[in-house]
C-alpha positions as CSV (number, residue, x, y, z in Angstrom):
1,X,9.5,-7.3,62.7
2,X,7.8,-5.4,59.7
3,X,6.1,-7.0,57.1
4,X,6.4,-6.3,53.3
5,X,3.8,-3.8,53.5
6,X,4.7,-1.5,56.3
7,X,8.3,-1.3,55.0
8,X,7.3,0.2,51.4
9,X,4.9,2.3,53.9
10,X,8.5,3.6,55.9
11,X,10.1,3.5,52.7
12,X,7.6,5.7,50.7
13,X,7.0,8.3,53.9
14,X,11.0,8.8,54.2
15,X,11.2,9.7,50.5
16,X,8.7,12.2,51.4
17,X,10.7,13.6,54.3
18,X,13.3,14.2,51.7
19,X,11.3,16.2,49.5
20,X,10.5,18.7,51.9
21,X,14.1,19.0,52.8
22,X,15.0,19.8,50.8
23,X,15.8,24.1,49.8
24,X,13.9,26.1,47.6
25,X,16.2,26.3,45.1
26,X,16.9,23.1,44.6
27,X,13.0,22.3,43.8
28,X,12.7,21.7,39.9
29,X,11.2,24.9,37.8
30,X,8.9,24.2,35.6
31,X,10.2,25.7,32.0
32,X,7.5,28.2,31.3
33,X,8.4,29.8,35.0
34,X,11.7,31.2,33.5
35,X,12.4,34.7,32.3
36,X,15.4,35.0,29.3
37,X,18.4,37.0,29.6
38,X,20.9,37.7,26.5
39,X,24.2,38.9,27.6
40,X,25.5,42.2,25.8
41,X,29.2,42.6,27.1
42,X,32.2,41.8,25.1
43,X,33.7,38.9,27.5
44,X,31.8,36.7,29.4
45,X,29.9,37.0,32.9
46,X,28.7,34.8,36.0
47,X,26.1,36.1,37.7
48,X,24.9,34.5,41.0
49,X,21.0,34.8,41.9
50,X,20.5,36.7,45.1
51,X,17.2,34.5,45.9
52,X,17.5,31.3,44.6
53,X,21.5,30.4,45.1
54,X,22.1,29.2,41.0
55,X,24.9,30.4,39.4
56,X,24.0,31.7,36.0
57,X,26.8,31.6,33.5
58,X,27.2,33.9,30.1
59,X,29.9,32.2,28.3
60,X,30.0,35.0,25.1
61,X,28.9,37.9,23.8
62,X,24.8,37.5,22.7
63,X,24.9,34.3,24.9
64,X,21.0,33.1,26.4
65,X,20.2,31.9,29.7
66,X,17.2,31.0,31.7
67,X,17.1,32.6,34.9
68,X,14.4,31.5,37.6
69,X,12.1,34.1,38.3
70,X,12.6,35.2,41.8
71,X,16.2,36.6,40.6
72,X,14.5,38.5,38.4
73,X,14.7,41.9,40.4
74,X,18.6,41.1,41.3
75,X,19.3,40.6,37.4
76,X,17.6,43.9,36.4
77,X,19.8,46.5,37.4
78,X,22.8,44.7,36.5
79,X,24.8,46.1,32.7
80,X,24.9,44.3,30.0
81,X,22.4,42.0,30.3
82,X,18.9,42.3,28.5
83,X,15.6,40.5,29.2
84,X,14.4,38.5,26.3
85,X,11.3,36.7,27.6
């Protein structure tokens, strides 16, 4: 049987394993890593990022959204949408 101490040790070391499971884009992103995107159509769009997975959703007409920069690329030649940051 384990004692106190080697079961916070299996404890800690299987929260670990977890991390690394888990994808890419599920990993937070730091909010200086984002680029801005303003949407410039007259309805509204959903765009989904060819890298990371995420669904980005422009509700409006002028409406912001954070995209993560590896869909960067895949976001450019799409219309109506304009990089603000």
């Amino acid at each position: 049987m384990a004692c106190c101490g080697q079961k916070r040790a299996l404890a800690a070391a299987n929260g670990r394993a977890v991390e690394a499971q888990r994808s890419e884009a599920q990993r937070p992103r730091p909010a200086s890593r984002v680029a801005l995107y303003q949407y410039t159509g007259t309805t509204g769009m959903t765009v989904l990022g060819r890298v990371s997975g995420l669904k980005y959703r422009f509700g409006q007409p002028g409406a912001t959204v954070q995209v993560d920069p590896r869909d960067v690329a895949s976001m450019a030649g799409l219309p109506n949408l304009r990089r603000l940051g």
